[in-house]
N, C-alpha and C positions, 0 to 999 in steps of 0.2 A: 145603896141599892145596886143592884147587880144589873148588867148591861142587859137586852133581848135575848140577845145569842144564849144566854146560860138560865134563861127561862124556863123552867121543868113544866110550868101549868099547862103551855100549850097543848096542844091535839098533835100526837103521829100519827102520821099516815100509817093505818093499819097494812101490813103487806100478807097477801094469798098467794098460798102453795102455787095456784096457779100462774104467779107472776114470775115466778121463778122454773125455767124450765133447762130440765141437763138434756143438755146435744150427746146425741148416740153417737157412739164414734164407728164412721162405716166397714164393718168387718170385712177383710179383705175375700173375694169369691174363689173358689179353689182351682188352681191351676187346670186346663183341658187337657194337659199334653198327654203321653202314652202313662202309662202306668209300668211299674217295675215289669220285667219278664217272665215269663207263667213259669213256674216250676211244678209240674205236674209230675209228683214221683208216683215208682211202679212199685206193686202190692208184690205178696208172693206168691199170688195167685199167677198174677199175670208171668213173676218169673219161671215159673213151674209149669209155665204153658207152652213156653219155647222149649223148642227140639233140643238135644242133650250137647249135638254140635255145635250151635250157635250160643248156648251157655257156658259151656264149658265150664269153667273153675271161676266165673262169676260170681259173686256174691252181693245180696240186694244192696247191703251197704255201701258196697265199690259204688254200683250205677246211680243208687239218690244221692251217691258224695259226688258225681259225676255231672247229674242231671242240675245240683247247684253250682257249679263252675260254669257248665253251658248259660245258665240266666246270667251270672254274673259277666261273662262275655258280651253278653247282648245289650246287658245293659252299660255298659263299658262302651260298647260301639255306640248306642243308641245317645248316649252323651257326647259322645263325639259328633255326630250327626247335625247335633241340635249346637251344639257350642257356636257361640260368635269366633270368628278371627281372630278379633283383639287379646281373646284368653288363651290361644294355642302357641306354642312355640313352632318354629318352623316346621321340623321332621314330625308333628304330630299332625301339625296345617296340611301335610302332603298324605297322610293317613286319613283324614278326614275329608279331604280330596275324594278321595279313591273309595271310600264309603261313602260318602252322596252320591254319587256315581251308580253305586252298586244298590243305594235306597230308594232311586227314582226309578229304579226296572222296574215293570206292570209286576213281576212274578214277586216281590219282594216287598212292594209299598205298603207301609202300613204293617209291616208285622216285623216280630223280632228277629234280628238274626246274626249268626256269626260266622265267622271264614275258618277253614281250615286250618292260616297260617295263625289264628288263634289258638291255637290251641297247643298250649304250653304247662297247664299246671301241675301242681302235686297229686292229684286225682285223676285227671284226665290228660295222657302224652298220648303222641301217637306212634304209640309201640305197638304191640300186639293186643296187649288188652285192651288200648285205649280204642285201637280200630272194631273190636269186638264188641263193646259198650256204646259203639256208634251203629252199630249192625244191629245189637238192642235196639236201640232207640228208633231206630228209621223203621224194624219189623213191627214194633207194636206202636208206631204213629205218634210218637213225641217229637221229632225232627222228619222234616224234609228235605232233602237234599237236591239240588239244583247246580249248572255251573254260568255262569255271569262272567262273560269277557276269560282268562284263566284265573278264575278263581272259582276256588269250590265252595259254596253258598249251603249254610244250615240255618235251613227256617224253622223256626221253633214253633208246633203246634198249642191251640187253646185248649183247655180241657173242656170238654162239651158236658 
């Protein structure tokens, strides 16, 4: 005779779906912080509306190859802004410095923006065209310009 324990007659305990329940795992809530930088590119309508001097040998492709270096500038800075200490190296701790600085002015808080001595890339130098593409941009209200301590401040407009 076999022990209790290996007794198959007995009764189980019937188990209900309900006794059994899976734990949701809590989805993380989406960050609040600023979002990427508006890139609001110009049509050719609107380039065919500026005066023939102030376009010049422009071409749309230069200014919306333009107008995404300015976002990415901003959002360049806007990381910096937000970084902890502990993840900067010194000489970028001192640039980050100098850009909180320039992000708590009333005229700049809360919007995107870049400095002049930003302004380095393959699309946008500040040679003659690049000054010209900025003349763009401030005439038909994609940037603002501003100056902040000596620095020259471009605040990047929302498209409405």
């Amino acid at each position: 005779m076999l022990p209790e324990c290996f007794n198959f007659n007995t009764a189980v305990p019937e188990c209900l779906d309900s006794d059994f329940k899976i734990k949701e795992e809590p989805v993380a809530a989406p960050k609040k912080g600023k979002g990427s930088a508006p890139r609001w590119y110009i049509s050719t309508e609107e380039l065919d509306s500026l005066s023939s001097y102030m376009r010049g040998r422009l071409t749309l492709e230069k200014v919306n190859i333009s107008i995404n270096e300015v976002a990415t500038y901003a959002d360049a800075n806007a990381h910096l802004v937000a970084c902890p200490k502990k993840k900067l190296s010194e000489d970028t701790w001192e640039k980050a410095l100098e850009l909180r600085d320039i992000a708590a002015t009333e005229a700049v808080k809360g919007k995107h923006f870049f400095l002049e001595a930003d302004i380095k890339g393959p699309g946008l130098k500040l040679d003659h065209t690049g000054k010209a593409i900025l003349t763009v941009l401030r005439h038909l209200g994609r940037v603002h310009e501003t100056r902040i301590g000596h620095h020259r401040v471009f605040i990047l407009s929302k498209q409405c």
